[in-house]
N, C-alpha and C positions, 0 to 999 in steps of 0.2 A: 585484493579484489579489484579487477577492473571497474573501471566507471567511463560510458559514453555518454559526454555533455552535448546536450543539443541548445540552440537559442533559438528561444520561438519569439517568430517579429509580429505577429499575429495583434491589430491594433495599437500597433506603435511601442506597446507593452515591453520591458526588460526581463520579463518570466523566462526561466529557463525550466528545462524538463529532465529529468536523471535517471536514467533506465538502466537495469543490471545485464550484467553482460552471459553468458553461457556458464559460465563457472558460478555465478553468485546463482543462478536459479537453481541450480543441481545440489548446493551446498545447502539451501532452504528445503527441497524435495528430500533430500537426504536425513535431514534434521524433524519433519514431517514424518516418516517413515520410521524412523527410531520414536520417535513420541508415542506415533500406533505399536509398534511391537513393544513399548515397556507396558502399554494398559492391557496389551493380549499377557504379556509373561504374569504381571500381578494379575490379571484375572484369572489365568489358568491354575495360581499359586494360590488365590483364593477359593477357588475350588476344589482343591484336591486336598488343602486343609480341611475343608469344610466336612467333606466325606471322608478325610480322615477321622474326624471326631464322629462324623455320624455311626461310623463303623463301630469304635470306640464303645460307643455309648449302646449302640444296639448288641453289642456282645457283652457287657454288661450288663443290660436288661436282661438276656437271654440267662446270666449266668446266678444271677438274683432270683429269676423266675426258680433255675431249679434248684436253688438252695431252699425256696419256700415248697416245692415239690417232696424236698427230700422229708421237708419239716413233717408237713402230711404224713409222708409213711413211718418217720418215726414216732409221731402220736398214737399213731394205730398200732405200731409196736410196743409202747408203751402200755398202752389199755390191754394188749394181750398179756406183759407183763404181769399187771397189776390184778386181774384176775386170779393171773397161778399163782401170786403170792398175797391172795387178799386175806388169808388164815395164819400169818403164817404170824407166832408166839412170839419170836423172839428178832427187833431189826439190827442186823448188821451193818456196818459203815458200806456204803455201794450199793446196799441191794434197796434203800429204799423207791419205793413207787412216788411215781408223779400224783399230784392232787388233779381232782377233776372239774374244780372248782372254777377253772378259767385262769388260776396262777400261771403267769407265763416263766417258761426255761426258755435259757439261752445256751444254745453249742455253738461252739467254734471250731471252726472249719482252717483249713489252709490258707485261705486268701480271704475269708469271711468268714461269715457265722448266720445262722439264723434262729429267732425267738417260735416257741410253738406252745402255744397252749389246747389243754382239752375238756370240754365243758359237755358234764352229762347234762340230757336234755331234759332230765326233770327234778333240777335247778332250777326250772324258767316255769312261765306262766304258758300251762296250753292255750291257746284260745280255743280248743274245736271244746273243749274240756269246760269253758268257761259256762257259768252259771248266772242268773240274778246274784246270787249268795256269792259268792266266790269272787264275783265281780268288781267289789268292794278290796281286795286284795288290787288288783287293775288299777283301778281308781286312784289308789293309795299309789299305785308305781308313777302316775301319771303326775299328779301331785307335787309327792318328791324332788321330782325331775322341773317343777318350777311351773307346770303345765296349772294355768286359773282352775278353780272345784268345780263351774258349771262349763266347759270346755271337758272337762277329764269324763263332768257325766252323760256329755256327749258323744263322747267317743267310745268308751263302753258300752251306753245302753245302741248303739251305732253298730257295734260288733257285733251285739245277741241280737238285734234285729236283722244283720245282714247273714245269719247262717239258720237264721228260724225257720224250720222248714213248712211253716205252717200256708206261706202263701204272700207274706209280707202286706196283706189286707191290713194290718191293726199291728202300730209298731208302740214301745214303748213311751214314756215320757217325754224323754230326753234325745229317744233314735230316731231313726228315717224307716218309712218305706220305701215303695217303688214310687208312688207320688213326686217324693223329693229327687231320686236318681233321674226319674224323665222331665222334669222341669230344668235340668240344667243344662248348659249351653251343647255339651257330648251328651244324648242321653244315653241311658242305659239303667237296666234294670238291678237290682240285688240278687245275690247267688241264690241265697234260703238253700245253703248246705254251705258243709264244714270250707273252711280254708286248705287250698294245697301249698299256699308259699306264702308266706310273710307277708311279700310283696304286695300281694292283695290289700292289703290294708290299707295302699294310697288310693282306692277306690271308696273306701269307705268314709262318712260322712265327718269331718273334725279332724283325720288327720292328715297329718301332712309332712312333705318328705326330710325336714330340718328335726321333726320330731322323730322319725321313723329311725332316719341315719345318723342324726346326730349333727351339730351344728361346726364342729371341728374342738370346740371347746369342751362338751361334755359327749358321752358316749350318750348312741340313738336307743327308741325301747326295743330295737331288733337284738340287738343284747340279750333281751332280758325275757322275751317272747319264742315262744314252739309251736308246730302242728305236729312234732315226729312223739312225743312221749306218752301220747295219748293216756294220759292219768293227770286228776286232779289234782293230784298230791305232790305237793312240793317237798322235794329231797332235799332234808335238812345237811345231806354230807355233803350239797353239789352247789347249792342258791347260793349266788353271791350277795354281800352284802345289801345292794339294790332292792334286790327282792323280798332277801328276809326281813327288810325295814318296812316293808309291804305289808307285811302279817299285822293286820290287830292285834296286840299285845308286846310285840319286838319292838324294843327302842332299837336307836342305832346301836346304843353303848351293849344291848345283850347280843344283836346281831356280829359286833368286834368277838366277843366271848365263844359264841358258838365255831365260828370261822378258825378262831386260834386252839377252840378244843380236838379241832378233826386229826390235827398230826399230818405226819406225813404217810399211811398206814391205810388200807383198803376197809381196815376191821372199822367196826361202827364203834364208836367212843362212846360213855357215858355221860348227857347232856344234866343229867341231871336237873334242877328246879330251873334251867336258863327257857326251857319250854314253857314252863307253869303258868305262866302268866297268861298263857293263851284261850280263849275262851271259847265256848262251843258258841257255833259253829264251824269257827276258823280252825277249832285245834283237827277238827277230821280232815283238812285238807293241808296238814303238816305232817312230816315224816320220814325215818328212812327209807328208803324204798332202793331195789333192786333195777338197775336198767339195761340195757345192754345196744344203746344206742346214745353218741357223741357226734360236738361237731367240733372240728379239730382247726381250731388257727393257725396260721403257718406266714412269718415273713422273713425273707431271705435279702439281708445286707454284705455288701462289698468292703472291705476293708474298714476305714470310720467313716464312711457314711451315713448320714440321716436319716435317707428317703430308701426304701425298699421295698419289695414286689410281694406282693403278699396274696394267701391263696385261702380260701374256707371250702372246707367241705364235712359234708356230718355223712356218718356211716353208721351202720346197723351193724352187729357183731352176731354172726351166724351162727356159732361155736365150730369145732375142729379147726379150728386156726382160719376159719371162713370171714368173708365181710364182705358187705353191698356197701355201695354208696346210693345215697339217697342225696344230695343234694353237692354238687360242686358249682364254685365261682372262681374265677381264676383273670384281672387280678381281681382282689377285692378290699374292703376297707379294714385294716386292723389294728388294733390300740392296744399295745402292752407297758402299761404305766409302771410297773414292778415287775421285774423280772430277775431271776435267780439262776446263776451259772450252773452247766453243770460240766 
């Protein structure tokens, strides 16, 4: 590299000055310009990374979603199944039927797999169905679930005053009217008629969404709640453990007994003295009962993955191989704690 020495006499001074010559400025410009193009090369490399995985990742969602899609229709195929062989004497290795109990199956697929369970709807606790008397079943699920006794009897008698069609003038003990709904910060009034979604019930006075959906660690009472069954009567072949622990009379330990007597078979099984202990008026809102309406779980996982895409929907069963849907969510939240290959 060149170098032009100058001597500056500038106050007597012996300072000198060193300035670069044509070649060293061009060799720093140069070395300047390489430093910009390597931050452009790794930013463009970071980029195209980036939307590599994003790509990645959204065709994996995409591919998850329709494995929980697929779960759907085979639930509904299932349940059409399990009709045309709900008589039937004698069960062969293959043909048996899925339980409707909310036991989750798992299939596997080529690159994954997905869990589906399918839960008749009267298993669970109506609310449009809900009574003073019946209420007490409610109560009990509320309870259970760790929820304080004067908290549980709020939200109950919370429920028959928000569907009481009487006017909402004069609410129960423990419930709200419209007084309490327009006194808060959002007002608003109560329905004073039946529920059309679950959902409604973060309107209502005591509950609350940790309760509703569950806190991550225990499953929420949307579980364990209906508006589609419209019957009082809780289907002893379908209530999961939760509920049946519900009943006045069911310990947890007869609740296991009943669950392990249904088999895997559509026919109604003999319950024998596991009911008896039930007392009037609870025993009339026990039973088997006939339904023709399920909501069907569905999550669809990618190779061993943890997290998957999960979908609910409940469907009415028309007959002739018919079915509505009444209710889809798509994703949605779903917990299959035991699940069984098939």
């Amino acid at each position: 590299m060149m170098v032009k020495q100058d001597t500056m006499r500038s106050n007597g001074s012996g300072r000198t000055r060193v300035s670069l010559g044509s070649q060293g400025i061009a060799l720093l410009m140069v070395l300047w310009v390489l430093a910009i193009l390597m931050v452009v090369v790794f930013s463009f490399s970071y980029m195209g990374r980036t939307e590599n995985l994003a790509v990645l990742s959204f065709r994996e969602g995409v591919e998850k979603k329709f494995l929980a899609e697929a779960g759907v229709e085979r639930g509904i195929t299932e349940i059409f199944y399990r009709n045309m062989y709900k008589n039937q004497a004698v069960v062969l290795e293959g043909t048996e039927v899925w339980k409707t109990d909310g036991t989750p199956n798992k299939v596997q697929t080529a690159n994954g797999y997905f869990t589906v369970s399918m839960m008749d709807e009267t298993g669970k606790i109506d609310i449009n169905t809900l009574t003073d008397t019946s209420g007490i079943i409610l109560k009990n699920l509320l309870t259970n679930s760790g929820v304080p006794e004067e908290n549980a009897e709020t939200i109950v008698d919370s429920i028959l005053d928000w569907k009481d069609k009487t006017g909402g003038v004069m609410h129960r003990l423990h419930g709200a009217g419209d007084d309490y709904y327009m006194s808060l910060p959002n007002p608003y009034k109560a329905k004073h008629d039946n529920f059309d979604t679950l959902e409604e019930l973060l309107l209502v006075k005591g509950m609350t969404y940790e309760l509703l959906y569950g806190d991550g660690k225990k499953k929420g009472v949307i579980d364990f709640l209906t508006v589609y069954s419209k019957s009082p009567i809780i289907n002893v072949m379908a209530a999961p453990k939760e509920v049946l622990s519900a009943i006045p009379g069911i310990t947890p330990e007869i609740a296991d007994s009943i669950i392990s007597s249904r088999g895997n078979q559509a026919g109604t099984p003999n319950f024998g003295n596991l009911l008896s202990n039930i007392q009037p008026p609870f025993n009339s809102f026990v039973g088997p009962t006939a339904s023709n309406t399920f909501t069907i779980d569905a999550a669809g996982y990618k190779g061993s993955a943890k997290q998957g895409y999960a979908v609910r929907a409940t469907v009415v069963i028309e007959g002739n191989n018919k079915y509505r849907y009444l209710y889809y969510k798509s994703p949605a939240e779903v917990r299959h704690d035991r699940v069984s290959s098939d």
